[in-house]
C-alpha atoms as a printed R data frame, in Angstrom:
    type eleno elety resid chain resno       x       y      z
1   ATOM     1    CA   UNK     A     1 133.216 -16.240 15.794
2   ATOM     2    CA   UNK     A     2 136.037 -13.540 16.682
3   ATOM     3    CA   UNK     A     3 138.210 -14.348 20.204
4   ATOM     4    CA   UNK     A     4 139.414 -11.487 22.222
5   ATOM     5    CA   UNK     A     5 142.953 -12.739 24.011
6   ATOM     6    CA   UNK     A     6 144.146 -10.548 26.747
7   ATOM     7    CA   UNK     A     7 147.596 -10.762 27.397
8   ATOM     8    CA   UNK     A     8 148.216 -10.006 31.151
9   ATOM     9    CA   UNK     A     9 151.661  -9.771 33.288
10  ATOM    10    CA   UNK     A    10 154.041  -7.488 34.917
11  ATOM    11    CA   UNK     A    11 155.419  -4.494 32.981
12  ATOM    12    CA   UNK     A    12 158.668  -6.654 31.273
13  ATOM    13    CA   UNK     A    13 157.352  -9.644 31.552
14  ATOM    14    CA   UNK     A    14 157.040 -10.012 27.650
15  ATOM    15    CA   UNK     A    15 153.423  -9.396 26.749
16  ATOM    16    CA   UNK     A    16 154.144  -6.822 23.846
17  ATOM    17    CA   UNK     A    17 157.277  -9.702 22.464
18  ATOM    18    CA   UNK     A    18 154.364 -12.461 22.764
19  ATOM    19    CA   UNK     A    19 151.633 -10.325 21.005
20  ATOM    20    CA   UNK     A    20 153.968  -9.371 18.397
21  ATOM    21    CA   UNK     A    21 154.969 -13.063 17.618
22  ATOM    22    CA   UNK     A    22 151.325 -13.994 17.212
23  ATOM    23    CA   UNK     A    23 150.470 -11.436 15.018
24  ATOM    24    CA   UNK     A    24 153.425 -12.419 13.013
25  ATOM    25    CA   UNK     A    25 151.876 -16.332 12.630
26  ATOM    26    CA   UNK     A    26 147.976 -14.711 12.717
27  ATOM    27    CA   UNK     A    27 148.205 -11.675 10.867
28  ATOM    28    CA   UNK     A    28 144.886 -10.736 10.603
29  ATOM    29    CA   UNK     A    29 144.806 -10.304 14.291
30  ATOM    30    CA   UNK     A    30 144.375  -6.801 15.961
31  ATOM    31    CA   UNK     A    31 146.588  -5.878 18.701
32  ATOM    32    CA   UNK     A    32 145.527  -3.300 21.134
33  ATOM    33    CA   UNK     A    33 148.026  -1.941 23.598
34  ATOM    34    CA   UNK     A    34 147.703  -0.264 26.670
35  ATOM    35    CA   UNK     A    35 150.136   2.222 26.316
36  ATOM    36    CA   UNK     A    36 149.696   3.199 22.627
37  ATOM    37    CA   UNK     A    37 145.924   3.683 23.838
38  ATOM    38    CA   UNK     A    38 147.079   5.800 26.625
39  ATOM    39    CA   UNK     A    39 148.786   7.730 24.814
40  ATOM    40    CA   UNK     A    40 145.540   9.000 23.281
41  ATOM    41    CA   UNK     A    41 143.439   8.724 25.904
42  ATOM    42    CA   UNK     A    42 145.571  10.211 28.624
43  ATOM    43    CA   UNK     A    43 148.414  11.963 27.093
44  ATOM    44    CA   UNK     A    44 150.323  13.456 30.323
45  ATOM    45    CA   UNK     A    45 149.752   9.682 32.133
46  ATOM    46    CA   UNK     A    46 150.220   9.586 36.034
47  ATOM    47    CA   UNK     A    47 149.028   5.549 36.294
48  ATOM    48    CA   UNK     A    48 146.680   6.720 38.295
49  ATOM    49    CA   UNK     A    49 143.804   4.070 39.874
50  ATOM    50    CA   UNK     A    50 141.081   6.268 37.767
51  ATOM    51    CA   UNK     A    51 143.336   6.772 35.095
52  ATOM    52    CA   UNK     A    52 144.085   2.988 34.784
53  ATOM    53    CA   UNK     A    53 140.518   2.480 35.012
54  ATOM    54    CA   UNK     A    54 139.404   4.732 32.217
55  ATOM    55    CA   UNK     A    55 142.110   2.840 30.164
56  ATOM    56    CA   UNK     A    56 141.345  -0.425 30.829
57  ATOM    57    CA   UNK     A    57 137.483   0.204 30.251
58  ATOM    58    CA   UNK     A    58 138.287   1.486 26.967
59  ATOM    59    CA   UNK     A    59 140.412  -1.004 25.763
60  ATOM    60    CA   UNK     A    60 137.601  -3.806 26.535
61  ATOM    61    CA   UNK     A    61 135.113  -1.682 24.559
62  ATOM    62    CA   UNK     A    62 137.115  -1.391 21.677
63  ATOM    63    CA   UNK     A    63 138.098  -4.744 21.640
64  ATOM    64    CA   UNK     A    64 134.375  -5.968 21.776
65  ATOM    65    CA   UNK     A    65 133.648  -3.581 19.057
66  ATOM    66    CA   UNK     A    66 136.637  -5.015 16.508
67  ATOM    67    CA   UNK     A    67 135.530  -8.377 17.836
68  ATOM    68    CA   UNK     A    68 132.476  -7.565 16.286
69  ATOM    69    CA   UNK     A    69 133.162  -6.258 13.137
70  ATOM    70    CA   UNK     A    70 134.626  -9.539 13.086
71  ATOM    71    CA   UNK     A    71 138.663  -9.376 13.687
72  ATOM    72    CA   UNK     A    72 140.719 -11.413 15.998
73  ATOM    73    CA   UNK     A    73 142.125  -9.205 18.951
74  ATOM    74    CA   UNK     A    74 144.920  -9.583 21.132
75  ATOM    75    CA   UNK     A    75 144.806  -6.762 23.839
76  ATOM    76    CA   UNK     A    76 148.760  -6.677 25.456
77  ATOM    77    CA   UNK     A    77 147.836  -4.272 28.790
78  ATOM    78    CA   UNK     A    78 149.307  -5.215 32.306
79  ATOM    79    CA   UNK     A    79 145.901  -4.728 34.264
80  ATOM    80    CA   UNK     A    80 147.057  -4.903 37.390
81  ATOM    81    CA   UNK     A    81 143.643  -5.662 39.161
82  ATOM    82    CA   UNK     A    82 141.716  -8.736 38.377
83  ATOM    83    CA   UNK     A    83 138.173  -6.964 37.780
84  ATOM    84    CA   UNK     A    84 139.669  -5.138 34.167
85  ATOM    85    CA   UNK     A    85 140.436  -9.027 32.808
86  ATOM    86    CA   UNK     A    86 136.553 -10.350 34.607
87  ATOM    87    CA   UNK     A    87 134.915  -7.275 32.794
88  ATOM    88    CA   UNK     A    88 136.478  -8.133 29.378
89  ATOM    89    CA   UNK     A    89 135.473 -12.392 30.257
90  ATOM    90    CA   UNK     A    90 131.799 -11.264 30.893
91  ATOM    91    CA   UNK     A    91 131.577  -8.685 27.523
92  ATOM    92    CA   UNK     A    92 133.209 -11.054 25.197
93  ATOM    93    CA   UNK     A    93 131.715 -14.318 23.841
94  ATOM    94    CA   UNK     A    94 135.422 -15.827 23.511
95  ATOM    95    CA   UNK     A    95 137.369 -14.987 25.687
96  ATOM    96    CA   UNK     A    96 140.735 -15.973 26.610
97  ATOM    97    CA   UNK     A    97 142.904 -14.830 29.535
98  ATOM    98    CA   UNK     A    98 146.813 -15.416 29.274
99  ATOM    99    CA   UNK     A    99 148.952 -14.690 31.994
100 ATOM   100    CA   UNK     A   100 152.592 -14.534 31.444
101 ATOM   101    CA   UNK     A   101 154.009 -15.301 35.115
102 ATOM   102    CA   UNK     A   102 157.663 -13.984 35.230
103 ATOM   103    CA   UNK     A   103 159.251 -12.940 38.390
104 ATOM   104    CA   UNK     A   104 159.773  -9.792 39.311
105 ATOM   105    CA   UNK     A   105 163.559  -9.449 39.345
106 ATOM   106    CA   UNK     A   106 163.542 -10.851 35.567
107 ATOM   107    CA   UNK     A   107 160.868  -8.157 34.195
108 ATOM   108    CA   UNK     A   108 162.798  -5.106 35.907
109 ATOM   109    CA   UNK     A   109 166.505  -6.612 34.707
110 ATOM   110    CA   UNK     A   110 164.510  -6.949 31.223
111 ATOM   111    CA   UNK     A   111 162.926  -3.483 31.449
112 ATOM   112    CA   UNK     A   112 166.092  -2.179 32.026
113 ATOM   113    CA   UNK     A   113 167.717  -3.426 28.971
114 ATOM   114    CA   UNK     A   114 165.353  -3.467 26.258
115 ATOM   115    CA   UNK     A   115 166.638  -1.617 23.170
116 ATOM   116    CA   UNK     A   116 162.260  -1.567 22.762
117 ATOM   117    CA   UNK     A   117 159.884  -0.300 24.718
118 ATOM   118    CA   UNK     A   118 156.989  -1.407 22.498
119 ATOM   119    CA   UNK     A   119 155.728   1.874 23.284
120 ATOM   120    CA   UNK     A   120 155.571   1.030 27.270
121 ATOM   121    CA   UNK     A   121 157.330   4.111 29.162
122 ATOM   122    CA   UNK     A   122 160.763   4.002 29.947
123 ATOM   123    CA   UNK     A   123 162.710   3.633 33.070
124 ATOM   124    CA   UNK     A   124 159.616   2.243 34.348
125 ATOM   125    CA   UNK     A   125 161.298   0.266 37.828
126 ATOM   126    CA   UNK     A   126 163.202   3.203 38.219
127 ATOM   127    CA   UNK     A   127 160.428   5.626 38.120
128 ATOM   128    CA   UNK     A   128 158.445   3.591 40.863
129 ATOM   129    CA   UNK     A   129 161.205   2.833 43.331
130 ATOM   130    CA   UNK     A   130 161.292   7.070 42.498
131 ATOM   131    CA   UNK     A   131 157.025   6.766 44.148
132 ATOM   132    CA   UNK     A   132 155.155   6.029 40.904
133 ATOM   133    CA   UNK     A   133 152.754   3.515 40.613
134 ATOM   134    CA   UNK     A   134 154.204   0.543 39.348
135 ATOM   135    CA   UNK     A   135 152.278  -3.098 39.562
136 ATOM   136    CA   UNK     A   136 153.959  -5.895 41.028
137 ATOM   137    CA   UNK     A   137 156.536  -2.929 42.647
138 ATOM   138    CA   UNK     A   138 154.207  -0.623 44.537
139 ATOM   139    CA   UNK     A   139 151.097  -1.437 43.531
140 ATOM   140    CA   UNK     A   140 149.344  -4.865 43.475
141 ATOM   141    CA   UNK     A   141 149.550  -7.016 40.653
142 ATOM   142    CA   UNK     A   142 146.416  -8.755 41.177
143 ATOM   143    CA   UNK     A   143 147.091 -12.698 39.531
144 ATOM   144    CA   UNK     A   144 144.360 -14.147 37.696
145 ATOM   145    CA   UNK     A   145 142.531 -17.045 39.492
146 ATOM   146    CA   UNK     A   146 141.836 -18.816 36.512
147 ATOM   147    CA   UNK     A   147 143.650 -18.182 33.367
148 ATOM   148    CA   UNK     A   148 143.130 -20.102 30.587
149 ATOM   149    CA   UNK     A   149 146.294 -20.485 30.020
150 ATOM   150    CA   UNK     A   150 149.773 -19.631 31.970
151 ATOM   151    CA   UNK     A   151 152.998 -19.303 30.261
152 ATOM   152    CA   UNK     A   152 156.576 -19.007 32.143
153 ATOM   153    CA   UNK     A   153 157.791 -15.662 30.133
154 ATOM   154    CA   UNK     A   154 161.023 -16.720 31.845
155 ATOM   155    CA   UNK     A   155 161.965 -19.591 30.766
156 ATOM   156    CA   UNK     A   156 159.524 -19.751 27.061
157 ATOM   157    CA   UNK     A   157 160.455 -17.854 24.497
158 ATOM   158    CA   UNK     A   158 158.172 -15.238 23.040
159 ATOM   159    CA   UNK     A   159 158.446 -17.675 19.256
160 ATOM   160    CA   UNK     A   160 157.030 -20.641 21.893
161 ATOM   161    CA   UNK     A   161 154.923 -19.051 23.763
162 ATOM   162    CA   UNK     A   162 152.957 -17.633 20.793
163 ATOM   163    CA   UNK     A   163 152.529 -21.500 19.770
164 ATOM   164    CA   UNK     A   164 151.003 -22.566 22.746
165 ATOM   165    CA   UNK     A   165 148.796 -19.975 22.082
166 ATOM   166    CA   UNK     A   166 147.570 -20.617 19.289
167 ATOM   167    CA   UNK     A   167 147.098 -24.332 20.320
168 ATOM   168    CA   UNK     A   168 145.260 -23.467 23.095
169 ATOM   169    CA   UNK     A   169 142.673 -21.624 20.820
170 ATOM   170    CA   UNK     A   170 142.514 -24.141 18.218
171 ATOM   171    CA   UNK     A   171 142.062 -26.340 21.172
């Protein structure tokens, strides 16, 4: 049966850099990312609550349709509030919820000088000490309760991170 594994974790905390490295050891796996799906579905963003709702809601469909067709999906998308990640738990038959805990100071000194955005916007601290929304700056960054797995973004690299991983699934 197909797993659906939602990356979660503040904007530079390394999601994108962990979902790449999986892919790169599972390459059969689908990634779905927030922000190339935003892109699309809201193509002037403003991160608003509705907004982030509309996104979120269509990245769980579209992962539970791939997951049915059969493919292994990663979705890498912050989701700041917990009921986006409990949605996609009570769609999906496996489901697994990672949460790469990094603190905030890291993910804004990384956001500031990543040479890739992985299609995330840029400037993105800057822009919400500026007003916009921004989780874990001005807006809540809702932590999962029970994750079924947590990874240290700060101190694992993205290469060892996807490892534990993939142990945890083949767990």
């Amino acid at each position: 049966m197909s797993w659906v594994i939602w990356i979660t974790g503040l904007p530079g905390c390394g999601k994108s850099s962990v979902a790449i490295e999986l892919k790169k050891k599972m390459p059969e796996t689908v990634i779905l990312n927030s922000d190339e799906l935003r892109k699309i579905v809201t193509p002037s963003p403003t991160f608003s609550g509705n907004e982030r709702e509309y996104v979120y809601k269509a990245l769980v469909y579209t992962a539970k349709t791939v997951a049915e067709l059969g493919h292994n999906v990663i979705i890498d998308a912050t989701a700041n509030r917990k009921i986006w990640r409990e949605i996609a738990r009570k769609l999906l038959p496996v489901f697994f919820e990672v949460y790469l805990k990094c603190p905030l100071d890291v993910c804004i000194e990384r956001e500031k000088t990543r040479l890739d955005t992985h299609a995330a916007p840029k400037d993105i601290y800057d822009r919400g000490r500026e007003g916009a929304p921004v989780p874990g700056l001005n807006v809540e960054y809702e932590e999962p309760d029970h994750p079924d797995l947590v990874i240290d973004s700060e101190l694992i690299s993205p290469k060892d991170a996807a490892k534990k991983i993939i142990s945890m699934i083949q767990g």
